[in-house]
N, C-alpha and C positions, 0 to 999 in steps of 0.2 A: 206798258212801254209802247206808244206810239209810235212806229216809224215806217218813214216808207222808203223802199228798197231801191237802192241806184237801180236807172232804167239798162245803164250799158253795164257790163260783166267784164270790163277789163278791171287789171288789179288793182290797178292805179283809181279808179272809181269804187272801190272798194273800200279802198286803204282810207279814201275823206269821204266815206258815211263814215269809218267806225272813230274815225279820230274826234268826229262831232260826239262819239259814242261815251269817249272815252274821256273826254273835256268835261260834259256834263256831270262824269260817275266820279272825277276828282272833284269837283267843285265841291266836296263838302271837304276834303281835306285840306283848303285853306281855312277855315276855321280850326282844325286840328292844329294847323303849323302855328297858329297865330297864338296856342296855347300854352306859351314857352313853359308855364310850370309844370308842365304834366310830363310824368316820368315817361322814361320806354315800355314799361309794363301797361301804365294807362293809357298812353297810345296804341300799342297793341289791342287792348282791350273794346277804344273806339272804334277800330279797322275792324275786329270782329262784328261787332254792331252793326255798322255800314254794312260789310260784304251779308249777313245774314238774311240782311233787309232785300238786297237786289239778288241773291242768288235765284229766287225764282222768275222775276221779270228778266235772267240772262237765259233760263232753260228756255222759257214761251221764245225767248229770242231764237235758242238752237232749232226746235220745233218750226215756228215760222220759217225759218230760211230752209230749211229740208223741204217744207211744203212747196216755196219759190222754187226751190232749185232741184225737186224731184227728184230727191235723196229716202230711201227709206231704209241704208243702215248706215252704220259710223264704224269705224275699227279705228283701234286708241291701239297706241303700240306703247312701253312704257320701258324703258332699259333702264334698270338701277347697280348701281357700282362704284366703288371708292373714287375717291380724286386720285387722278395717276394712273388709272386702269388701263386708258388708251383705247376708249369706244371712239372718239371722236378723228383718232387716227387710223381706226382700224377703219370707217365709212370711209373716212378719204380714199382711203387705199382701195378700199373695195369698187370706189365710184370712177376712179383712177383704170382699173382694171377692166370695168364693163365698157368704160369708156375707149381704152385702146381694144379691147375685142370688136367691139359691135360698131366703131366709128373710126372716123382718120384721129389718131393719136400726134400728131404733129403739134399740134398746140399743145400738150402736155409735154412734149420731149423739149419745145421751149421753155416753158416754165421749170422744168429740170434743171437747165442748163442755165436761165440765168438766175431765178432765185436760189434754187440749192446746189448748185456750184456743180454736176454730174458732166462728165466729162464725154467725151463722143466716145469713146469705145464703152462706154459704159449703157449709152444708152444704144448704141448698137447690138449690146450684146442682152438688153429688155427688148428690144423689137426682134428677137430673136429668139428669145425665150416665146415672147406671143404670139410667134406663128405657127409655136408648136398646139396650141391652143384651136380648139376646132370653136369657126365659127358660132354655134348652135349648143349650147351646154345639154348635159341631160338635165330631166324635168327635176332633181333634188336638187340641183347645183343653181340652178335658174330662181326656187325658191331660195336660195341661201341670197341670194341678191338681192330678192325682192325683201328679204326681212332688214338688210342691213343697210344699204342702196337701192333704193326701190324711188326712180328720179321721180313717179306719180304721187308721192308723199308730199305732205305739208311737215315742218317741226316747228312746234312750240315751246320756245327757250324762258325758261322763267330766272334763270341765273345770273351770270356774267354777260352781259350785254340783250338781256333779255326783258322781261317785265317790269323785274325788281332792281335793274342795274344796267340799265340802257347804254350810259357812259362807260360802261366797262371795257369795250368795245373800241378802241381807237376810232372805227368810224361807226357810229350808232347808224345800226337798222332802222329805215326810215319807217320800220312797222312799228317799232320800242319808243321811238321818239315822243310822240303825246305822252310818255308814263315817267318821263322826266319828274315834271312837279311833284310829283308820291315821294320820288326819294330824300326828299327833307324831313318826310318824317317815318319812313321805311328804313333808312340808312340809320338813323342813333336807334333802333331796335336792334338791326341786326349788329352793332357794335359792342351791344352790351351781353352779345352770345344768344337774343331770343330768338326764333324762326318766328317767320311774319305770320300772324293770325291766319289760322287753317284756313275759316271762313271768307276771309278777305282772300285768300289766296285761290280756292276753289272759285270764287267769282268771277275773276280776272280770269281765269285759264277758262271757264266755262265762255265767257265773251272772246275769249281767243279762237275757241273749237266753231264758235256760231263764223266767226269771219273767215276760219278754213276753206268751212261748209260755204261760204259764200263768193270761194274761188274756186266751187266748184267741185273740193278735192274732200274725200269723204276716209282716204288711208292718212290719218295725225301721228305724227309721233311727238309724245309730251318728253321736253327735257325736263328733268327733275322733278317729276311731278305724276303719282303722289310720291312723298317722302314722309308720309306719315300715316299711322293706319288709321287716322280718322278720314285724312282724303282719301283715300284707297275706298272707304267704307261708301263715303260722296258720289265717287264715281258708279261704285260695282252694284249698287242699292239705290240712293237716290237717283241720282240722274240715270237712272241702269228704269227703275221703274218710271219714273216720270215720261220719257221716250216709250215705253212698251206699251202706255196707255195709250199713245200715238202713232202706235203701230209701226216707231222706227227701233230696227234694231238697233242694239250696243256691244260690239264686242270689242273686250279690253284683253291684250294680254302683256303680261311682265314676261322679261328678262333679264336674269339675276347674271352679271358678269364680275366674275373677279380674277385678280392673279393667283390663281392657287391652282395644284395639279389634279387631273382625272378623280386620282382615290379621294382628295377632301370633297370634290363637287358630289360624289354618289352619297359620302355618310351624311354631308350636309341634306342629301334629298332624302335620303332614307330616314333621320331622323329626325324634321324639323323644330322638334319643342326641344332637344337637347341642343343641337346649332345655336339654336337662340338663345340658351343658356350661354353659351360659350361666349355667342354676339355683344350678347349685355355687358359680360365681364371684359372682352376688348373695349367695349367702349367706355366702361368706369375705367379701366387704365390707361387708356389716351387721355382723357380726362386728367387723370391724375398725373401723366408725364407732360400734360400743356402747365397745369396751373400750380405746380407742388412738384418740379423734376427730382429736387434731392428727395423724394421720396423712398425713389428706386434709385439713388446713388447717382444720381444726373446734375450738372451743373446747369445756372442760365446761360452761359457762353455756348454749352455745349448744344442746344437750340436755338443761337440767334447767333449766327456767322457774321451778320456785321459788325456786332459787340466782340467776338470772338479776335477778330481779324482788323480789330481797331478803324472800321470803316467809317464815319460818319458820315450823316444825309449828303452835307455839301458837300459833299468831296466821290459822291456816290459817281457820278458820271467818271468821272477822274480812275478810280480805284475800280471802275467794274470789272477790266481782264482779268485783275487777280482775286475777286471774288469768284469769275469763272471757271478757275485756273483752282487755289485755295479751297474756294468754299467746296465747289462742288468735290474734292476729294474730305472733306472731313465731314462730309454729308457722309459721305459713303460706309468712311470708318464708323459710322455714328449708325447706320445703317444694320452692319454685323451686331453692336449692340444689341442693338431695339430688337432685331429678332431672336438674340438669348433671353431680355428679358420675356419679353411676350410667348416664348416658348414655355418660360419655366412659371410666367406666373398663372397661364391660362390650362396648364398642364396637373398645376398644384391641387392634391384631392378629388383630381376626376379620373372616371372611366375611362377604360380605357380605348372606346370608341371615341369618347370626348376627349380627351386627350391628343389623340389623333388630328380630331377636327382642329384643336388649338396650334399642331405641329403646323400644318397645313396653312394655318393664317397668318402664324409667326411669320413663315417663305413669304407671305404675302404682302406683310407690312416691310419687308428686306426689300423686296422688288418692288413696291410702292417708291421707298427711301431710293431705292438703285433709279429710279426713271426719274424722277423729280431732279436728282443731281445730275442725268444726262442734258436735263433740258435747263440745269443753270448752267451747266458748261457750256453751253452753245448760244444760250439765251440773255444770260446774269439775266433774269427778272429778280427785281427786288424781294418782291414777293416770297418767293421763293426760298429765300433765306431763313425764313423765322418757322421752324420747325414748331414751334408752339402754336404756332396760327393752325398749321397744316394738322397739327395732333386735336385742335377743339374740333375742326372741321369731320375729321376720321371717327372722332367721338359720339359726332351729331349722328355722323354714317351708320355707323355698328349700333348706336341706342335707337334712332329712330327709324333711319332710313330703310336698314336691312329687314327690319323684322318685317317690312310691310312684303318683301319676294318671298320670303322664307314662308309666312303663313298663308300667303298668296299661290304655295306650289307653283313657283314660279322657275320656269327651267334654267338652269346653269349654264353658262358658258365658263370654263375654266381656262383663261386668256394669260399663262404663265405659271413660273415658280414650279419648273417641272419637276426638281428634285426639292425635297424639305428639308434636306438634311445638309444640303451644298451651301454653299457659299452665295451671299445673296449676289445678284445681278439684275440685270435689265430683263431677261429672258423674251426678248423682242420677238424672234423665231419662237420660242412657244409660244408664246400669244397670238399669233397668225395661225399658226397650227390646229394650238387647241378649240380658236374661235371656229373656225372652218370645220373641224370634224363634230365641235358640239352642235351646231346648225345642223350639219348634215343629219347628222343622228337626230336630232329635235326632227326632220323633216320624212324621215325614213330609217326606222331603228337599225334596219337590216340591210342600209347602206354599203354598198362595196368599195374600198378606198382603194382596192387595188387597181386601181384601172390609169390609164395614158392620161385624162382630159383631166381628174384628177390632180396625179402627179405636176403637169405643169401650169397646170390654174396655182396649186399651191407652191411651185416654183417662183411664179411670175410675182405673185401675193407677197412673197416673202423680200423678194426685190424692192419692193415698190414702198412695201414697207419701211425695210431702215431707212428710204430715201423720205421719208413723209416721219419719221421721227426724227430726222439730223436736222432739223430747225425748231 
């Protein structure tokens, strides 16, 4: 691969070398598109081909730019977790926080006040909370930042509005944008439930880390990515050796985030081959409650709220408050289900440590179901409605995704579902809680909670919090 490197380092001179990059690397995928007979499986098939082909003129690519840009290690940060978790609100929140400590918060008490409706005494009474907050964290609390909100990071989104779904995004990141054309024939793959070719997918994220590295920034964090333990293997092995012949280092690590309480996250770490056992059987039963509900005594109404609630397409804008209104309470009720079934089916014939661990994820999938219907009530996303979509997705999670943190000894963060035995909920405040004290402890086993800076850091947090999940 021939290229030669923008002379200027701004991003923006960045962003068109790689789009010329990236023009050239789709240009075989118009011959794919042009292949209308060929199934999703055999275009999968192509993608892998292709991506096998460039994956190593995209490492000489990573190599090269470190040599430019006088990089000699990489750190890959990798958070893996159901859909619903609330990683993405929980950075907000955290970025939210570093930002009224350590800056004039003024501009965030705006956006408070006019996007999420937060009233002056409310937010008088957050600027008030944060003074309690000492300028200067201690050195654990400072790394808790740096892993979650760490503003020197790059992130690499391969999702929704990302690599593989640019448009997903109301307004496409002008970095996603050249990966448009791929999705004619990336989009009927993944409709038909395939994940995009490993290989092609490794390629693309490997060309993403090279234009990171090319803004200078060497701390990545990969969204969704690996989700499979062949890329995990990609990462931690090949491109892990390819770089050490080049004397740059690679250090990767995962973090396993879920809603479930303290006790599932220890048995989970304590016994990874049995977890995974557990894993696989949640995810044949989501499986089998997306595509087969009367399996387990489920109707299709009782997974598709607009069938349910006699909503049709056109009339969707019309009828959305009482999808807001409706749907999201029979989400809910539907909710307490799914976590007796998934109690009792992942309970059935196991140990009783494993048993435990199924108790544990039952609460998990209650408080998955509890937060998705917070955010149709406030949101009506369409989306959101078809519980069968949300179950193949959860399915893909626990068969492919999970196993890659679990075998990876990947630490825990246990982000809700305090109690397993309660009634499902949103458990919003434990999920601030528990993510804060697993950092902490991930960062200093012998961490002291009990201390002032503490106490209203995780005051402030928890504030900030319901305000960044009420939309």
């Amino acid at each position: 691969m021939e290229l030669k490197f923008p002379h200027k380092k701004t991003k923006e001179d960045v962003d068109v070398f790689f789009e010329e990059i990236i023009r050239n690397t789709l240009k075989p995928l118009l011959k794919i598109e042009d292949n209308e007979s060929a199934t999703p499986a055999e275009l999968n098939s192509l993608l892998g081909r292709l991506g096998e082909k460039g994956i190593e003129d995209a490492i000489a690519l990573v190599v090269d730019v470190c040599k430019e840009r006088g990089i000699n290690s990489i750190d890959l940060q990798t958070w893996i977790g159901p859909q619903g978790v609330g990683k993405g609100a929980i950075a907000d929140t955290m970025q939210w926080v570093q930002k009224i400590i350590n800056e004039d918060g003024d501009e965030l008490y705006e956006i408070f006040s006019t996007k999420y409706g937060v009233d002056e005494n409310k937010i008088l009474e957050i600027k008030e909370k944060s003074s309690e907050i000492p300028g200067t964290l201690d050195e654990t609390l400072k790394k808790v930042f740096d892993i979650v909100a760490n503003s020197n990071s790059d992130t690499i989104y391969t999702g929704t509005g990302g690599i593989f779904y640019p448009q997903g995004k109301e307004k496409p990141d002008k970095r996603y944008i050249p990966y448009i054309p791929q999705q004619a024939v990336t989009v009927p793959i993944v409709r038909e439930g395939f994940l995009v070719d490993e290989k092609w997918t490794s390629f693309l994220v490997t060309l993403e880390i090279a234009r990171s590295l090319l803004y200078g920034i060497n701390s990545i964090e990969l969204d969704v990515f690996p989700r499979t333990m062949s890329q995990a293997e990609y990462i931690n092995k090949r491109l892990l050796t390819s770089l050490k012949d080049k004397e740059i280092s690679l250090n990767h690590k995962i973090i396993h985030i879920e809603p479930i309480d303290s006790i599932t996250a220890e048995l989970i770490f304590e016994d990874p081959k049995g977890a995974l056992d557990v894993y696989m059987k949640l995810g044949k039963i989501y499986m089998e409650l997306s595509e087969t509900p009367e399996m387990h005594g489920y109707t299709e109404e009782d997974f598709n709220l607009l069938k349910a609630l006699g909503i049709e397409d056109k009339n969707y804008d019309k009828e959305k408050p009482r999808l807001m209104v409706e749907g999201s309470e029979r989400m809910r009720k539907t909710a307490v289900r799914i976590k007796a079934t998934i109690k009792h089916l992942t309970g059935k014939d196991a140990a009783e440590n494993l048993r435990r661990i199924g108790v544990g994820l039952s609460a998990s999938a209650g408080t998955t179901l509890y937060r998705v219907a917070n955010r149709l009530s406030t949101q009506g996303r369409k989306d959101d409605a078809s519980l069968s979509k949300l179950f193949r997705r959860l399915s893909a999670y626990y068969s492919d995704t999970a196993p890659v943190a679990i075998m990876n000894h990947a630490n825990i963060i246990y982000a809700g579902a305090s109690d397993p035995e309660s009634q499902p909920d949103t458990n919003y405040l434990d999920a601030v809680e528990g993510t804060l004290k697993s950092l902490a402890t991930m960062v200093d086993v012998d961490y002291n909670f009990e201390n002032n800076t503490y106490n209203s850091l995780l005051d402030l947090t928890k504030e900030l919090y319901l305000i960044r999940t009420s939309k």
